[in-house]
SEFIKE-358982 format. One record per residue: chain; x, y, z of N, C-alpha, C in turn. Coordinates in steps of 0.02 Angstrom, whole numbers. Each point is the difference from the previous one (the first is absolute). Layout:
<recs>
 chaine   n.xx   n.yy   n.zz  ca.xx  ca.yy  ca.zz   c.xx   c.yy   c.zz
      A      X      Y      Z      X      Y      Z      X      Y      Z
...
</recs>
This chain:
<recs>
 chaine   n.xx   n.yy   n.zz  ca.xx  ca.yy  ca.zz   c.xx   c.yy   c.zz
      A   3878   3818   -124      7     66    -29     73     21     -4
      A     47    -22     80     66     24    -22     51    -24    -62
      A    -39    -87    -20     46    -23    -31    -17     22    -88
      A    -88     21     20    -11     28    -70     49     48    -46
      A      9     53     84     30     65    -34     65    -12    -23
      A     44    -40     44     72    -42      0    -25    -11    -68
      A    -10    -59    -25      1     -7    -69     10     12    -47
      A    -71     73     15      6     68    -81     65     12     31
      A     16     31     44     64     35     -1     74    -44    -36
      A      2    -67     22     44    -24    -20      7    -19    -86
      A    -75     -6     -7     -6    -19    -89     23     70    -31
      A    -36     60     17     15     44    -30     85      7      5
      A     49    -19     32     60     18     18     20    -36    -75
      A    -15    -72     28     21    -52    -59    -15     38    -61
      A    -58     26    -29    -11     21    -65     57     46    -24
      A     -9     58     51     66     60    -11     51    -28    -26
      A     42    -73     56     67      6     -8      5    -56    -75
      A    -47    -39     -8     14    -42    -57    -11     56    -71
      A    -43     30      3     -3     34    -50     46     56     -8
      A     55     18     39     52     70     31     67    -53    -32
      A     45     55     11     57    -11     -5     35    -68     36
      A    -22    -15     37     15    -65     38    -38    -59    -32
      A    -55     14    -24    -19    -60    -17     20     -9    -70
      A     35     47    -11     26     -8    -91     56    -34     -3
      A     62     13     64     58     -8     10      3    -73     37
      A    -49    -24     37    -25    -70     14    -13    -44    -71
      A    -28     40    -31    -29    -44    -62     58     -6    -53
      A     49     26     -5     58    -13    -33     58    -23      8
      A    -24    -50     70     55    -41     30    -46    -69    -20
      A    -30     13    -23    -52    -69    -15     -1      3    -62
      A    -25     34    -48    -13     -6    -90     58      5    -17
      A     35    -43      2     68     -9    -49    -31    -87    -37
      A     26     14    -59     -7    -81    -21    -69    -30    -36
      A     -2    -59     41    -66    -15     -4    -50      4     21
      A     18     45     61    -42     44     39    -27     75    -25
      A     20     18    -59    -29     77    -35    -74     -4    -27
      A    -34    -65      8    -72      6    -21    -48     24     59
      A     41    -19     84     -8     -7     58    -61     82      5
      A    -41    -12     30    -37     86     14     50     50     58
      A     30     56    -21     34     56     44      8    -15     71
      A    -65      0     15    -37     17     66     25    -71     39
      A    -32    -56    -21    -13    -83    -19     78     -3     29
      A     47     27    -39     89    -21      0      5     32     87
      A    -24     66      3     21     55     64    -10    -32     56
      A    -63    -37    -13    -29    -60     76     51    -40     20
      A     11    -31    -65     54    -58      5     70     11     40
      A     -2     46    -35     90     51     13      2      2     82
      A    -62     30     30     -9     17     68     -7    -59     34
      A    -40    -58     -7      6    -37     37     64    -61     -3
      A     27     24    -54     63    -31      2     72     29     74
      A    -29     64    -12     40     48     29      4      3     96
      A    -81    -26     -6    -24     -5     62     16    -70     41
      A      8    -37    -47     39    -73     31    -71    -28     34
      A    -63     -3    -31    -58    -30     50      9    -70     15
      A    -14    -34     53    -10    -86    -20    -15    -24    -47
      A     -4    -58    -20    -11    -41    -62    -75    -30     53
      A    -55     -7    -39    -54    -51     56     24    -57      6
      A     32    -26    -64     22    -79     15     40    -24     77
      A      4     66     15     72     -5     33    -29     -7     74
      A    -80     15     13    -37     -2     41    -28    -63     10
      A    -45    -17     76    -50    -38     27    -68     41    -60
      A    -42    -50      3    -71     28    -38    -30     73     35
      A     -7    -27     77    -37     68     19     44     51     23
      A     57      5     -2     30     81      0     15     22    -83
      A     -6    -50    -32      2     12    -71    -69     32    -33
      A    -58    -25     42    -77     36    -18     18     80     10
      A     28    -12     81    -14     87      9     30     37    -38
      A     78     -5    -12     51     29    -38    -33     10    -57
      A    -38    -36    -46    -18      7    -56    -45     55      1
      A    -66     -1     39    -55     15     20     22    100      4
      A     57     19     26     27     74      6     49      8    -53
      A     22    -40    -39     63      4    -43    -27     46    -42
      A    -50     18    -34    -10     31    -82    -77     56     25
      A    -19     27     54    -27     17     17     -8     74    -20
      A     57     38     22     19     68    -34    -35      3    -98
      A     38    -63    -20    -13     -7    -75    -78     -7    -38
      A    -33     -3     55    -57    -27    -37    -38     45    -15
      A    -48    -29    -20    -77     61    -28    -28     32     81
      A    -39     30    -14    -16     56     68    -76    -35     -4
      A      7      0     73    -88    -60      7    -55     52    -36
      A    -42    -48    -33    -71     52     -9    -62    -23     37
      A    -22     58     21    -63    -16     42    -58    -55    -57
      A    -39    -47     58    -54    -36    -22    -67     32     27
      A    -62     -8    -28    -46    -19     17    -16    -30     89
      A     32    -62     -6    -18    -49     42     61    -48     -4
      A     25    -28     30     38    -55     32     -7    -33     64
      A    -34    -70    -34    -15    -51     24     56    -50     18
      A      9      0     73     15    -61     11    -12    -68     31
      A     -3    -73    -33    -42    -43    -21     36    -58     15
      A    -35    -61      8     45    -57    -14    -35    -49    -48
      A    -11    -44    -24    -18    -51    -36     23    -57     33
      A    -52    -50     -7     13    -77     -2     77    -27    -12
      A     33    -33     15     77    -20    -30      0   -105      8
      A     41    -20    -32     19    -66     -6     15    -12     63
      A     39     38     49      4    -25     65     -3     58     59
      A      1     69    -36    -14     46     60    -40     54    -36
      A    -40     44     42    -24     80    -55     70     31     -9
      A    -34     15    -84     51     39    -40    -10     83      4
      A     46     25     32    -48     66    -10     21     55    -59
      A    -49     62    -24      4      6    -57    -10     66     24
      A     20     57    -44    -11     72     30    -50     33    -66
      A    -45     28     11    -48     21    -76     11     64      7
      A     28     29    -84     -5     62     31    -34     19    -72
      A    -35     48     39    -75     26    -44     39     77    -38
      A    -16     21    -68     21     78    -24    -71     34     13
      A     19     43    -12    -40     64     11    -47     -4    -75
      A      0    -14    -49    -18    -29    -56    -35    -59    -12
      A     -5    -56     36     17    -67      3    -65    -24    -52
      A     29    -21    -71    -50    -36    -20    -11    -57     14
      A    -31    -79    -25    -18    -48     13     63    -43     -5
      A     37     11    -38     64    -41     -4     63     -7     55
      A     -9    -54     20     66    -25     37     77    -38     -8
      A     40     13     39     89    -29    -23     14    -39     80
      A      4    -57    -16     27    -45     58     86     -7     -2
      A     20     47     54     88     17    -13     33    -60     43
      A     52    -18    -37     44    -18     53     68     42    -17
      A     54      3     83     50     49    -11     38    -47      2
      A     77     16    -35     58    -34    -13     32    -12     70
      A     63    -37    -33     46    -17     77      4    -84      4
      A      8    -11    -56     42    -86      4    -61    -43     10
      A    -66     33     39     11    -65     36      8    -13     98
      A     42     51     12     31     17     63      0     44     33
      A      7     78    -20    -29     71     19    -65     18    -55
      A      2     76     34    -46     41    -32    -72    -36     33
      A    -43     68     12    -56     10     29    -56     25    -22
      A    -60     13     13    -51     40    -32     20     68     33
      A     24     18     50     14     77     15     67     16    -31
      A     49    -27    -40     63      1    -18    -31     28    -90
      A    -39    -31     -8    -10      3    -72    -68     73     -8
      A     -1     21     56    -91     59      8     17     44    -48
      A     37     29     -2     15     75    -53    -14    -30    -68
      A     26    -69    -10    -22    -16    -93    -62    -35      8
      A    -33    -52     29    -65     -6      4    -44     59      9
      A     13     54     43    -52     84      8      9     14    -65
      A     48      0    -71     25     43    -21    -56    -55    -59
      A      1    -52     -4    -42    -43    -61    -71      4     -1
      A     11      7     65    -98     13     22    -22     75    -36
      A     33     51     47      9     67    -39     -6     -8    -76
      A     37     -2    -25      8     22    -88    -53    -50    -43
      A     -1    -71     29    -47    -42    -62    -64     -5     28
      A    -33     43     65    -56    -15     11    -21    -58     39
      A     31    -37     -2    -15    -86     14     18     17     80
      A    -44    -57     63    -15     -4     64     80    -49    -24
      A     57     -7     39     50    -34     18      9    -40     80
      A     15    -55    -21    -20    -59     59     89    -34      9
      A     20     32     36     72    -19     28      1    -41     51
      A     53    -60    -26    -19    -76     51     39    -25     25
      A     22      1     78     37    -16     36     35    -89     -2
      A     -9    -14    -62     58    -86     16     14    -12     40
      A     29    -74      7     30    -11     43     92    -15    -19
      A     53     21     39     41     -5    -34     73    -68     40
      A     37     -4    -44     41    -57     18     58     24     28
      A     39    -13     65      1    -77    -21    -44    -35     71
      A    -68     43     24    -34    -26     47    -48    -23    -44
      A    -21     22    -46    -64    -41    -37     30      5    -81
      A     30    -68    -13     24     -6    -79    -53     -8    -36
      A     24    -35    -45    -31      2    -73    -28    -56      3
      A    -93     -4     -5    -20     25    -40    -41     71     45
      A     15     23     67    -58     24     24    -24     56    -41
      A     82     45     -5    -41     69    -40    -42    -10    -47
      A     11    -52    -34    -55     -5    -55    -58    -12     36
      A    -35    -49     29    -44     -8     29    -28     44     23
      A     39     61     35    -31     43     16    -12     56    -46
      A     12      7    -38      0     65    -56    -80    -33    -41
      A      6    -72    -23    -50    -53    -10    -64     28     30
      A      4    -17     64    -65     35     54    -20     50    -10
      A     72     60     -7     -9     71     18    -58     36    -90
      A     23    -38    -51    -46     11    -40    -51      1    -10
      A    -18    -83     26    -69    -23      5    -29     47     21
      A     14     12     81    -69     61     10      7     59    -15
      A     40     17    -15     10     67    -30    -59      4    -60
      A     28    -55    -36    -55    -12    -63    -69     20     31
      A    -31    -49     32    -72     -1     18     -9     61     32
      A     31     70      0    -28     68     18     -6     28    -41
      A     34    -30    -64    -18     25    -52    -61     36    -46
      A    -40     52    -11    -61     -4    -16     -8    -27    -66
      A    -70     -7    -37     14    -30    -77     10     43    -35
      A      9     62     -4     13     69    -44    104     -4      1
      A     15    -58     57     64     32     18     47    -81    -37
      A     62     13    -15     62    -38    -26     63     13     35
      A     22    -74     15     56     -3     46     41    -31    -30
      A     81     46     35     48    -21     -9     59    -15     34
      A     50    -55    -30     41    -13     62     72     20      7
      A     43     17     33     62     60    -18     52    -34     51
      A     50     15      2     76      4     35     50      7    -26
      A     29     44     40     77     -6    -36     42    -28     33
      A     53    -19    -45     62    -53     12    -23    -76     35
      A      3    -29     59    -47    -47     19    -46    -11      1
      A    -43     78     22    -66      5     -9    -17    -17    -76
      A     17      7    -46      2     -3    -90      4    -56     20
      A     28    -50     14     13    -89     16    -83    -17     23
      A     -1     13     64    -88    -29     36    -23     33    -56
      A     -8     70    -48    -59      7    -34     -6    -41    -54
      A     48    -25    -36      8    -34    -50    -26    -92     32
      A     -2    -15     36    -14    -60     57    -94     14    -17
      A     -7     44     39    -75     15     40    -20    -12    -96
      A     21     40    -41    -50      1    -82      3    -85    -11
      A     41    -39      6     17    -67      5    -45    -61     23
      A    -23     48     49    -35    -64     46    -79     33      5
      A    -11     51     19    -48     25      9    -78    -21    -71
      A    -39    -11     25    -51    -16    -66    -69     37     17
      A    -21     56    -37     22     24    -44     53     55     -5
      A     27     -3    -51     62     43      8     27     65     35
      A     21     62     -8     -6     61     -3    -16     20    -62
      A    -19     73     13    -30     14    -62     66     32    -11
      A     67     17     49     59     25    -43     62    -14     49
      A     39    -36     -3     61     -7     21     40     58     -7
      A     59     28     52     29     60     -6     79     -7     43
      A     43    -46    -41     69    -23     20     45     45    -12
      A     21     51     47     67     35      1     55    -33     24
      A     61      1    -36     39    -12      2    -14    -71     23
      A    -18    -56     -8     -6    -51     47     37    -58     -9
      A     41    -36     72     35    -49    -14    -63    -78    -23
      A     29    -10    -62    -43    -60    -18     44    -80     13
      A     63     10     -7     34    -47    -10     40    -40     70
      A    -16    -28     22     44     -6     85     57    -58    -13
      A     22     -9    -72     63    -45     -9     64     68      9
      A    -46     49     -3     79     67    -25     47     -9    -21
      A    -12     -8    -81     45    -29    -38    -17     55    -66
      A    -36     40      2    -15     42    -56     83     54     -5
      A     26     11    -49     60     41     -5      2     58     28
      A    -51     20     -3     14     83     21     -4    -18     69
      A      1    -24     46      9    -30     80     87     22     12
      A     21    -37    -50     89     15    -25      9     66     -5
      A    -32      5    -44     15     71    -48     -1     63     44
      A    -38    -23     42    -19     69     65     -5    -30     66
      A     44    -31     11     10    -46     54     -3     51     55
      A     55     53     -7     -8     44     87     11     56    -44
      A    -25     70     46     14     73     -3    -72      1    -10
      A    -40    -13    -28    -87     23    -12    -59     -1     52
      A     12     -4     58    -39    -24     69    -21    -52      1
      A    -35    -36    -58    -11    -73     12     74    -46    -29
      A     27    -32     47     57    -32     -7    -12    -71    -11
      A     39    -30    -45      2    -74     -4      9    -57     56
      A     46     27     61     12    -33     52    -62     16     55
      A    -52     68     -2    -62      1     13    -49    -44     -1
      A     12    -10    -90    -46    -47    -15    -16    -54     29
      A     54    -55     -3     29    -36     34    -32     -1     81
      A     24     45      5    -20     10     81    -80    -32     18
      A    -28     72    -37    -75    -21    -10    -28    -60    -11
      A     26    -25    -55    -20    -91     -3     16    -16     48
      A     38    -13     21     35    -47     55    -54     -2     53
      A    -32     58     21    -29      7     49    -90    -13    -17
      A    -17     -2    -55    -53     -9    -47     -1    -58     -2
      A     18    -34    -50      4    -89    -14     13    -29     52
      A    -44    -75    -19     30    -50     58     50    -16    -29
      A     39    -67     14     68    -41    -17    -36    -27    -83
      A    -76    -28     -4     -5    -35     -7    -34     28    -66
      A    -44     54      8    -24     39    -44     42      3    -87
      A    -16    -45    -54     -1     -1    -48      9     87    -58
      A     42     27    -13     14     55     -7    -26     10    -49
      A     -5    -38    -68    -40     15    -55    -66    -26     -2
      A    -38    -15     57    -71    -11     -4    -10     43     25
      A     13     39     48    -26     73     50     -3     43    -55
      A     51      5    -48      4     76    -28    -29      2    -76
      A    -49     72     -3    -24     -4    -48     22     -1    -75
      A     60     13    -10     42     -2    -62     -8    -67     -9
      A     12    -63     30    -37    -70    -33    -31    -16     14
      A    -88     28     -2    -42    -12    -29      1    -37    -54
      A    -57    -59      5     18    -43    -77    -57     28    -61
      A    -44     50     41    -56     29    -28    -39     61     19
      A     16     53    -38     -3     51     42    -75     47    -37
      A    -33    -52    -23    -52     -1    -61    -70     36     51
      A    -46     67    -12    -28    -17     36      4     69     55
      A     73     14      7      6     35     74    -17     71     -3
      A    -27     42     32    -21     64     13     51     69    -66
      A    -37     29    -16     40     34    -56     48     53     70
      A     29     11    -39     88     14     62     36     74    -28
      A     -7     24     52     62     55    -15     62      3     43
      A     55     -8    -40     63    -28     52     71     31    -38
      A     -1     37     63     47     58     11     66    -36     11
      A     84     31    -35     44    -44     21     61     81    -11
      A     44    -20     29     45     55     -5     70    -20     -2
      A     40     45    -48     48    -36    -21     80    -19     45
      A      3     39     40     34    -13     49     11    -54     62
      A    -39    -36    -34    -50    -35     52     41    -74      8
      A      3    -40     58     24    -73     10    -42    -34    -69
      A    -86     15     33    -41    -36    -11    -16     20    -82
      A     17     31    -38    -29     52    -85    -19    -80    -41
      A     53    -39     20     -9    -52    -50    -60    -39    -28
      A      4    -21     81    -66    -36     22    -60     15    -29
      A     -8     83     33    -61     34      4    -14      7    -83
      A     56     32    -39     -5     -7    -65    -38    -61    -32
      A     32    -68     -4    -13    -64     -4    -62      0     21
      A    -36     13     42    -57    -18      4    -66     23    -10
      A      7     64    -44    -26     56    -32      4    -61    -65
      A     40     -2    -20     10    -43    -54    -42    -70    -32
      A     23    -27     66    -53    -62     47    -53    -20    -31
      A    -29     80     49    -75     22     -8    -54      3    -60
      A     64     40    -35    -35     29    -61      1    -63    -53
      A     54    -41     -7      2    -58    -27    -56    -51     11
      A    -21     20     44    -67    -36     14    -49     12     11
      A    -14     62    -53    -57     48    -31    -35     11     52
      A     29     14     74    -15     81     32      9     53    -31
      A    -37     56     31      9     64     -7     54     20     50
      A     52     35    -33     52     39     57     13     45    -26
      A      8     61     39     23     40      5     59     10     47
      A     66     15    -43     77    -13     22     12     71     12
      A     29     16     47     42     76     13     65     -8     32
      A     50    -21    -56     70     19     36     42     69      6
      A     40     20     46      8     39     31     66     12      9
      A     45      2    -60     79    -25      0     43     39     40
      A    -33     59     12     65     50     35    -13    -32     95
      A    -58    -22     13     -8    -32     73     14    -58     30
      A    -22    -14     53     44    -47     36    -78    -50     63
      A     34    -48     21    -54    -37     30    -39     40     57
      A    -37      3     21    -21     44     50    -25     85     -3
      A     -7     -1    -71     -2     75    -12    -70     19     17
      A    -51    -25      9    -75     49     32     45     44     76
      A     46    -37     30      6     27     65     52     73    -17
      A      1      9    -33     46     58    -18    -25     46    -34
      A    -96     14     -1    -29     22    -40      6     70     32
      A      8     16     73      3     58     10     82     35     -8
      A     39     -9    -38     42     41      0     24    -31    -71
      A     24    -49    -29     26    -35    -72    -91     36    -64
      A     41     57    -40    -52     11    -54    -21    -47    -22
      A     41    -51    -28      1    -47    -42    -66    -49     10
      A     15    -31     76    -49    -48     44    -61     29    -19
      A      0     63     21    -85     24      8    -32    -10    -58
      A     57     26    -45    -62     18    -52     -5    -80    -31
      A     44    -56    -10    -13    -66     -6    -67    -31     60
      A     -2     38     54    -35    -11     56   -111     12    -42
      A     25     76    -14    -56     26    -35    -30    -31    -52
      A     55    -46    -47    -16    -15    -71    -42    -71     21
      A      7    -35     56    -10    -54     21    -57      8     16
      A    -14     50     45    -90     22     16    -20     10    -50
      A     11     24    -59    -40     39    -71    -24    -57    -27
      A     41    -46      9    -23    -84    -43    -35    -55     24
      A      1     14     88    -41    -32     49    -69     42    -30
      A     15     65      0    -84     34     -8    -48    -24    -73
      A     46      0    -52    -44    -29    -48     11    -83    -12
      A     34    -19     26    -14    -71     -9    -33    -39     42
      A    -32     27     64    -33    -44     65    -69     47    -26
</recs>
């Protein structure tokens, strides 16, 4: 309860000052250049945590790098919404139970979203990611099934898949027959979901890739192009693999951008934003997709930046890109 109230209090601060005179005067130490497409607010974050001198994660061990992450954007985010019910669960796993958190709306029709949350690979949690999983459940109706991975560099690659793999399966089979499931993550999580539509038989009935890294050669330009200042950093990236991949791990067979056939895969809505390391990729594979007479639905997002659901409670911009994302989960699942 105390950290609830902490929260509102601190988000609401954040809203004031980004949207106030400070966050205008933040944001115009940033939109000069090629940065004037940048969102106000989007620039003011930047400005501040530039200002604030935070660590770099790279610059960290994995697990003080979880926690750091885990409180970093907390103030910023959406404000939890109450459920129904939240279940917590484990499933079967390839080598341990996977556990999965269900959280039920107050609405809840038959339709379900099997989430995974971002973070390389290496951080990020099912309680790190609660405010935007509460917030998907809330608005599209759908029961949301958030799935604890396993992450590297104690359990590499392939486990998360394996386990995201599992974490579907039964998710699926609670499914009722009135009900249609779908599979979601952003940034890494967008990676395992794009994996799980891959392997899984029969499919999803809808893939749902935000922002997601597809490519693990990181060689797409805009990696360059937005190398540092945007929160997801190129030497991050980096990081993340490093601690993800084995030595040995084949970089263009893991990642879904070479695919030799992408014929087939779950119709997709995949969110990319232009600020982004990853825009290229994610672009490209919208592209991919559709080239290979999927259905997609593309929403880029040029004034934002990688990581933007977590900034839904104070960045206008996020939310309402946040909102447009549920509107399209609702009629397309």
């Amino acid at each position: 309860m105390v950290r609830a109230v902490k929260d509102r209090l601190l988000r609401g601060v954040a809203r004031i000052a980004l949207g106030g005179p400070i966050g205008r005067r933040l944001a115009r130490s940033r939109q000069q250049g090629d940065e004037a497409a940048l969102d106000s607010q989007v620039a003011a974050v930047l400005a501040l945590q530039r200002m604030l001198r935070l660590p770099a994660l790279d610059s960290m061990e994995p697990e003080p790098a979880r926690k750091f992450a885990e409180a970093g954007l907390s103030p910023l985010d959406v404000e939890t919404v109450a459920m129904a019910n939240v279940i917590d669960t484990t499933v079967p796993g390839a080598c341990n139970p996977v556990p999965v958190r269900i959280y039920v709306p107050h609405d809840a029709g038959p339709h379900w979203i099997v989430y995974f949350h971002g973070g390389g690979g290496v951080i990020g949690s099912i309680r790190g990611s609660e405010p935007v999983t509460r917030l998907l459940a809330a608005q599209t109706g759908c029961t949301v099934a958030s799935v604890e991975y396993r992450l590297g560099p104690e359990s590499r690659h392939p486990c998360a898949i394996e386990d995201a793999c599992a974490a579907f399966e039964a998710m699926r089979a609670r499914v009722t027959a009135a009900g249609r499931i779908a599979v979601a993550g952003d940034s890494f999580g967008g990676y395992l979901a794009a994996h799980v539509d891959h392997a899984v038989s029969p499919r999803p009935d809808l893939q749902i890739l935000i922002y997601p890294i597809v490519d693990m050669t990181l060689t797409s330009p805009s990696i360059d192009r937005h190398a540092d200042g945007y929160l997801l950093t190129r030497s991050m990236m980096q990081w993340f693999r490093s601690h993800y991949l084995n030595d040995h791990d084949d970089r263009r067979a893991v990642s879904p951008r070479f695919w030799a056939d992408l014929r087939g895969s779950a119709p997709a809505i995949v969110v990319t934003a232009g600020f982004d390391p990853l825009v290229d990729e994610g672009d490209l594979y919208a592209d991919l997709l559709a080239r290979a007479g999927v259905a997609v639905r593309h929403r880029r997002h040029p004034s934002l930046i990688h990581g933007f659901l977590s900034l839904g409670g104070a960045v206008r911009a996020a939310r309402v890109a946040t909102d447009e994302l549920c509107a399209d989960i609702r009629e397309l699942l």
